[in-house]
C-alpha positions as CSV (number, residue, x, y, z in Angstrom):
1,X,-20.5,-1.9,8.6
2,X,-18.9,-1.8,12.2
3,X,-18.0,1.0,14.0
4,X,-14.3,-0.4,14.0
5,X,-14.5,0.6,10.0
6,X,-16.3,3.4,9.4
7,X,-14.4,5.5,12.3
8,X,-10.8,4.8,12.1
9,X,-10.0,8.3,13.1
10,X,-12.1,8.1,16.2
11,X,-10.8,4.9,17.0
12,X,-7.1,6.3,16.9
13,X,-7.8,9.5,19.1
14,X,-9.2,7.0,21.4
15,X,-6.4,5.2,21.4
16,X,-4.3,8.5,21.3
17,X,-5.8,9.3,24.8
18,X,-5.2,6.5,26.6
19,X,-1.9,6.3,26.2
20,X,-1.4,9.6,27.2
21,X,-3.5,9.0,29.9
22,X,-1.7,6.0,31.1
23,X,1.7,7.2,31.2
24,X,0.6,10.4,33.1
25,X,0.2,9.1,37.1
26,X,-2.1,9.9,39.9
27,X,0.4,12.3,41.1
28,X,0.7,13.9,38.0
29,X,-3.5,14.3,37.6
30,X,-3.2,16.2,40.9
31,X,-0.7,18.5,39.7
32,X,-2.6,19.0,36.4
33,X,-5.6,19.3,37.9
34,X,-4.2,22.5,39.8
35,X,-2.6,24.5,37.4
36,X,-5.8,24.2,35.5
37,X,-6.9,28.4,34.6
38,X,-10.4,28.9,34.0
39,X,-8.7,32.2,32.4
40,X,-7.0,30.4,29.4
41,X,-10.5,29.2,28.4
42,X,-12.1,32.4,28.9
43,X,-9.6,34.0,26.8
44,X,-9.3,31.1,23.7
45,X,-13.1,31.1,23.7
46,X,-13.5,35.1,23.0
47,X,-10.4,35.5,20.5
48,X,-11.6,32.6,18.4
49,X,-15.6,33.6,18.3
50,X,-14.4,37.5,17.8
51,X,-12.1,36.5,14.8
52,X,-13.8,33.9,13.1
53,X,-17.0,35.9,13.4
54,X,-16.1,39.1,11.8
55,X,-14.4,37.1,9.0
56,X,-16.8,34.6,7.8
57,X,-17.5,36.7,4.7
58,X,-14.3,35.4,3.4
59,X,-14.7,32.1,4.6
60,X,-17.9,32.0,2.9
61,X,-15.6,32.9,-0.2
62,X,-13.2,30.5,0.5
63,X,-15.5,27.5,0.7
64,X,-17.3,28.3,-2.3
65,X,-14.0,28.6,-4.1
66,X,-12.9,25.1,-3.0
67,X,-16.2,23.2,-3.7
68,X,-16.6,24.9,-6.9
69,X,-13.4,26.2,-8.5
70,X,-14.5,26.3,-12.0
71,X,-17.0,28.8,-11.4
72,X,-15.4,31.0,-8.7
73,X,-11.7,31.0,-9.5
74,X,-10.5,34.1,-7.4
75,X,-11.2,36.0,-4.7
76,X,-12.4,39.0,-5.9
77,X,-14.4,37.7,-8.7
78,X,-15.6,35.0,-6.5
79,X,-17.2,37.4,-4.3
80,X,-18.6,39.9,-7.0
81,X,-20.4,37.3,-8.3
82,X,-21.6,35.7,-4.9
83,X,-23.0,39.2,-4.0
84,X,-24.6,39.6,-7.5
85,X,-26.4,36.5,-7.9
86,X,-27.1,35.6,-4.6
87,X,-27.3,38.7,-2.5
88,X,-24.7,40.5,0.4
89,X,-26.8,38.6,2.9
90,X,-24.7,35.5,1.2
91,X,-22.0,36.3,2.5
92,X,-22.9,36.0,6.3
93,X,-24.2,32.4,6.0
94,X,-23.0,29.9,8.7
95,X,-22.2,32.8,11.2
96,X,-24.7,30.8,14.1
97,X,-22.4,28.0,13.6
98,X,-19.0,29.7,13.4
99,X,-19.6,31.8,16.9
100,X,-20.7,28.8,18.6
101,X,-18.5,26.2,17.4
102,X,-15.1,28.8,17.1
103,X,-15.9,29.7,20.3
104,X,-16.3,26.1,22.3
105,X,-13.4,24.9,20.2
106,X,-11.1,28.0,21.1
107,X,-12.0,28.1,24.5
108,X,-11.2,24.0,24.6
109,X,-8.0,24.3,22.2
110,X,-6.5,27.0,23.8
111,X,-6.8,25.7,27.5
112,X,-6.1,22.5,26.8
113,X,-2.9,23.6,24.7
114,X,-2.0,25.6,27.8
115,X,-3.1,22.7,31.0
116,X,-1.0,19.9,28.4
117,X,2.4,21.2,28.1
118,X,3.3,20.5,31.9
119,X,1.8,17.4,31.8
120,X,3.7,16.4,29.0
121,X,6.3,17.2,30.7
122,X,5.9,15.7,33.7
123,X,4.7,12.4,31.6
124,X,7.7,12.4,29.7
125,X,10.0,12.2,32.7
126,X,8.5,9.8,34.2
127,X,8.6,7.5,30.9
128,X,12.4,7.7,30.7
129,X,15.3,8.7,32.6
130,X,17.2,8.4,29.2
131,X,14.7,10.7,27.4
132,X,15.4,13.7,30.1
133,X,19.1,13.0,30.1
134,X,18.9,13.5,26.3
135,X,17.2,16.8,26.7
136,X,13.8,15.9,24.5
137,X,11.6,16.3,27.3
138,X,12.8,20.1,26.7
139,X,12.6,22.2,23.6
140,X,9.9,21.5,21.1
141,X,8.0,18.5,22.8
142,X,6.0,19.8,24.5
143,X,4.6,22.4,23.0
144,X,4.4,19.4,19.8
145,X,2.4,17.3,22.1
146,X,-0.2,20.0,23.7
147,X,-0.7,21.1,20.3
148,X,-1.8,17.1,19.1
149,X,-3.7,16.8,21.8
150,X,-5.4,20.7,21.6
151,X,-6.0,19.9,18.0
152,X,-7.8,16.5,18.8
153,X,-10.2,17.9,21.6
154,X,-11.0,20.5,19.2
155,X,-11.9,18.6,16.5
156,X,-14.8,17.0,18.9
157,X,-16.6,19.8,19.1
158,X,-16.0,21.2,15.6
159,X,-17.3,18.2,13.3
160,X,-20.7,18.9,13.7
161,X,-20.4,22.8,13.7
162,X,-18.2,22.3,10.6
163,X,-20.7,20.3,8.9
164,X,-23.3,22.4,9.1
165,X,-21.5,25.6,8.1
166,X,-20.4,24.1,5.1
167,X,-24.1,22.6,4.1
168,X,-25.4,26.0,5.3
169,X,-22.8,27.7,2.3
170,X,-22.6,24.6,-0.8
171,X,-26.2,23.5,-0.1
172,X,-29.6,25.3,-1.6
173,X,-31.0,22.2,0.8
174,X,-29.8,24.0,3.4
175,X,-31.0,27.6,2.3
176,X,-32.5,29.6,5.4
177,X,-31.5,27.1,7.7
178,X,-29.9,28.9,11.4
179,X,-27.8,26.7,13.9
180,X,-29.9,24.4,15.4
181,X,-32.1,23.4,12.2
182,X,-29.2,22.9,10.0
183,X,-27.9,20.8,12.8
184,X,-31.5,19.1,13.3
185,X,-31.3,18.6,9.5
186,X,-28.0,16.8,9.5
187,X,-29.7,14.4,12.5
188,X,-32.3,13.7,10.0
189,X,-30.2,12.6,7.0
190,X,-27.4,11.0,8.5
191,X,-28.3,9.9,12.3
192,X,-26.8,11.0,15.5
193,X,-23.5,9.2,15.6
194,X,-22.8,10.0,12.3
195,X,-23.1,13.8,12.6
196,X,-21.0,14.0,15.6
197,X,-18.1,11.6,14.3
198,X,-18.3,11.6,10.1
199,X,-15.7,13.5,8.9
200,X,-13.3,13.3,12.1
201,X,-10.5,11.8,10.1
202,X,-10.5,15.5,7.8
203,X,-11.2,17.3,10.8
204,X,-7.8,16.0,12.5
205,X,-5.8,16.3,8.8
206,X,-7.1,20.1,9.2
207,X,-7.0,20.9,12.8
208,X,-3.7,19.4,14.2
209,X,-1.0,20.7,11.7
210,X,-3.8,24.0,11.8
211,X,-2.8,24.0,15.8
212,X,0.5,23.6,15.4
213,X,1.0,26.1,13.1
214,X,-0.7,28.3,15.0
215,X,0.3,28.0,18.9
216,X,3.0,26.4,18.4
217,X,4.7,29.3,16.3
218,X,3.2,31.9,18.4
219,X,4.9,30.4,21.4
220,X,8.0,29.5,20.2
221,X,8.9,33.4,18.1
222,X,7.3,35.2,21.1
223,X,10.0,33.4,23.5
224,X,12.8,34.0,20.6
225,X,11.4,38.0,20.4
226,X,11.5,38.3,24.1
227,X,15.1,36.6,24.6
228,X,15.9,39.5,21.8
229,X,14.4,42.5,23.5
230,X,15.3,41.2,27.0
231,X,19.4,40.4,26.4
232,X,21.9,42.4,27.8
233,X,23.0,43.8,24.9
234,X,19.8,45.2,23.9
235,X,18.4,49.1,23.7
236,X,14.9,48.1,23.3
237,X,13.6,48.3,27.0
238,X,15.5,52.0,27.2
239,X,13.6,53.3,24.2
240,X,10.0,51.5,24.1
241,X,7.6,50.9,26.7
242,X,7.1,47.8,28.2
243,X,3.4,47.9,26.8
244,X,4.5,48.9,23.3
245,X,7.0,45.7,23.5
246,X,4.2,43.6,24.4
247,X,1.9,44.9,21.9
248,X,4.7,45.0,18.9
249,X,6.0,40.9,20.4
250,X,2.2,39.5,19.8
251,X,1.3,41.0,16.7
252,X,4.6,40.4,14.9
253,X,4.2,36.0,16.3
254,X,1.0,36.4,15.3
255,X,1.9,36.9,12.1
256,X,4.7,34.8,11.8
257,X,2.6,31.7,13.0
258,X,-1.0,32.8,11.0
259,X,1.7,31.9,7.8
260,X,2.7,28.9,9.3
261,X,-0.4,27.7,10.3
262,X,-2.1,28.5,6.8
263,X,0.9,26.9,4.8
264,X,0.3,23.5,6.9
265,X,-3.4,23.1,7.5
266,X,-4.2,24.0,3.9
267,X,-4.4,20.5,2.1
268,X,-6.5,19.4,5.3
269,X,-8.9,22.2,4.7
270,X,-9.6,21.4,1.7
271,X,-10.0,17.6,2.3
272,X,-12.9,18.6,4.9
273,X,-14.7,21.1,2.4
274,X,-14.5,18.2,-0.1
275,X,-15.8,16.0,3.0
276,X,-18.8,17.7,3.6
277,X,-20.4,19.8,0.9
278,X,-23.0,18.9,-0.4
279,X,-25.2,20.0,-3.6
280,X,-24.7,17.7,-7.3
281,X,-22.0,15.8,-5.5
282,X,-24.1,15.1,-2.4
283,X,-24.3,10.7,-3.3
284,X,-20.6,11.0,-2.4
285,X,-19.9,12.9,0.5
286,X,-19.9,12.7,4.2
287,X,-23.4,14.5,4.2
288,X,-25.1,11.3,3.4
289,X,-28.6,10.1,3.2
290,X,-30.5,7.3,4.2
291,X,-27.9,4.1,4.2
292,X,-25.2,5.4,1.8
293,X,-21.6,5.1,2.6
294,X,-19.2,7.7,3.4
295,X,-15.8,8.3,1.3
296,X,-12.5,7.3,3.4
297,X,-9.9,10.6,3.8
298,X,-8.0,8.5,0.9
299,X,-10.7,8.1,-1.0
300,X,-11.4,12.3,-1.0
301,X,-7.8,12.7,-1.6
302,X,-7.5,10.6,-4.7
303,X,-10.6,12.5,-6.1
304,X,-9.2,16.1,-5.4
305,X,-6.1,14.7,-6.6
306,X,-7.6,13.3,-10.1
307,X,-9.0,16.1,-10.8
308,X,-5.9,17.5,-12.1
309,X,-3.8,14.7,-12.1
310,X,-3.5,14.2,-15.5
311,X,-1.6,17.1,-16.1
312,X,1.1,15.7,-14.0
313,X,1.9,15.3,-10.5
314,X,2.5,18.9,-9.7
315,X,-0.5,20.0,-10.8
316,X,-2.7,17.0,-9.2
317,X,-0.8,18.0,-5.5
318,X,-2.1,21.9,-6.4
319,X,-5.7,20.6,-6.4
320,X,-5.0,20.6,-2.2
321,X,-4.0,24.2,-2.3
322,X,-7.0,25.5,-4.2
323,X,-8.4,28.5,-2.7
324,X,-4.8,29.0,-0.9
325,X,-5.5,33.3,-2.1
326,X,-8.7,33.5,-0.1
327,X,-7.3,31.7,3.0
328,X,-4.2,33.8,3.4
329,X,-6.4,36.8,3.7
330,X,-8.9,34.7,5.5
331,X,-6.2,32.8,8.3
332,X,-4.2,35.4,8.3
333,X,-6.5,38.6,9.5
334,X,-7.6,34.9,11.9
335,X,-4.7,34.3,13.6
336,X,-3.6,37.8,13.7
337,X,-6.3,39.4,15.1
338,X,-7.0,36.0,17.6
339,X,-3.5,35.9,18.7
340,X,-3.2,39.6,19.5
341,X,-6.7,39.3,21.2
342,X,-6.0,36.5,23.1
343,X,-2.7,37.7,24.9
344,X,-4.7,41.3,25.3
345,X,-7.6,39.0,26.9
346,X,-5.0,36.9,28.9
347,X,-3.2,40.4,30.3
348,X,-6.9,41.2,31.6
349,X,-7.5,38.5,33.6
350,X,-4.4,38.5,35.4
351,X,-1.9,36.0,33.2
352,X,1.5,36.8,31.3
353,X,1.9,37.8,28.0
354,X,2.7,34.8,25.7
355,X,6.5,34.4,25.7
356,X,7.3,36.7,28.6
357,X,7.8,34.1,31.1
């Protein structure tokens, strides 16, 4: 099989890229290139290992409730019966892989989110006088744009960390394995290339509606908050500190967009937990062994679909929103507390609060 076939997904970021890349001029490299913050890395990078790390518990609960829903069926349950046949210590598996990969992949979503929205800017006025007359180069575009392209980077760096959390959580192959041998592991079964790019297709259905969701929201309700508390007509800045505004602006947009963000990325999680676990199933997933193929993203859909399709459309399009309990609690004490961190982190080192400017 070619590498044209067996990584469509890959072949369209690619693709993706390069156009980008070739609408955006020399000039407007240069101009990029300078508004470039090491800051905005620093500060994606610690929110997202901070809040990914101290809830992996629940994500362990999560995954296990999407690869086996007949046996854990909620999120209380679930767990109780994680913790009593398998021990706490369950419930802290594939936290090596979540710091390291959460962390590269925040650091990398967040400042590229923040170094693309000029450039789409820039790119998009250059493309077409018509298009700035029209005002689209404006508004939601950009921040639409940075989040594809955020979301794309991202999901580089998080197939392989991805893979190996979920193995490390569905597999008993996989019991006792840290980072770099569950990693090691994956090299063995499946090859080099295959570990790094298997599973990009679910990665992208997960990540890029997960980005957009996230930062997108968070930008755009901080900036509608701040228009609120900033007008001329308003009491706010006479009776709350500017610090209190700040604080009460990011945690309320962090909520708003940790909804948001769970609401769209959900059927895409699910594809990707259905991509890679392993166990019973393992002769048809991504995690594959010697020369077997790997399912297509429609191939995974039409299984989680079937599963309850039978019952009627409604309840085969619920199959993508299993586990939806568990990832409220779990993307929602996320974002929150990554949102709130980053623009605390951001304040720090010297940038604006998110929205203020």
């Amino acid at each position: 099989m070619t590498t044209k076939r067996r990584f469509p997904s890959l072949r369209f970021l690619l693709t993706f890229l390069s156009i980008v890349s070739h609408v955006t001029t020399a000039k407007s490299l240069v101009s990029v290139a300078s508004s470039i913050d090491y800051r905005y890395f620093v500060a994606g990078g610690t929110c997202a290992a901070i809040s990914h790390g101290i809830t992996c518990p629940i994500d362990v609960v999560k995954t296990r409730m999407q690869s086996n829903p007949e046996k854990y069926k909620s999120l209380i349950p679930a767990t109780a019966t994680i913790i009593r046949e398998e021990g706490a210590s369950t419930l802290v598996k594939g936290l090596g892989p979540t710091l390291v990969g959460y962390g590269i992949e925040g650091a990398l979503k967040f400042g590229v989110y923040e170094i693309a929205k000029p450039m789409v800017v820039y790119s998009c006025k250059n493309m077409s006088d018509r298009l700035l007359n029209s005002g689209v180069c404006g508004g939601m575009l950009p921040f639409l744009v940075a989040s594809i392209m955020a979301g794309a980077v991202a999901s580089l760096v998080l197939v392989p960390m991805e893979s190996t959390r979920i193995r490390m959580v569905t597999d008993p192959d996989f019991e006792g394995l840290g980072l770099l041998g569950g990693l090691s592991r994956l090299v063995q079964e499946s090859g080099l290339l295959p570990t790094l790019t298997v599973g990009m297709g679910a990665m992208l259905a997960k990540q890029i509606p997960y980005t957009f969701g996230k930062q997108v929201s968070f930008d755009v309700v901080a900036k509608f908050l701040y228009r609120i508390v900033n007008s001329p007509t308003s009491t706010f800045s006479d009776s709350m500190s500017p610090e209190f505004i700040k604080w009460t602006v990011s945690v309320l947009s962090a909520m708003v967009a940790s909804v948001m963000a769970c609401l769209l990325s959900q059927p895409g999680d699910v594809i990707l937990t259905e991509t890679y676990k392993g166990g019973e199933d393992d002769d048809k997933q991504c995690s594959i062994k010697g020369q077997r193929e790997c399912q297509s993203i429609t191939e995974i859909s039409s299984t989680i679909y079937n599963r309850q399709g039978e019952k009627g459309f409604l309840y085969g399009v619920s199959g993508f929103f299993t586990g939806l309990q568990a990832r409220f609690v779990h993307v929602g004490m996320i974002i929150t507390s990554q949102l709130v961190i980053y623009d605390i982190v951001k304040q720090l080192l010297g940038l604006p609060a998110t929205g203020s400017h």
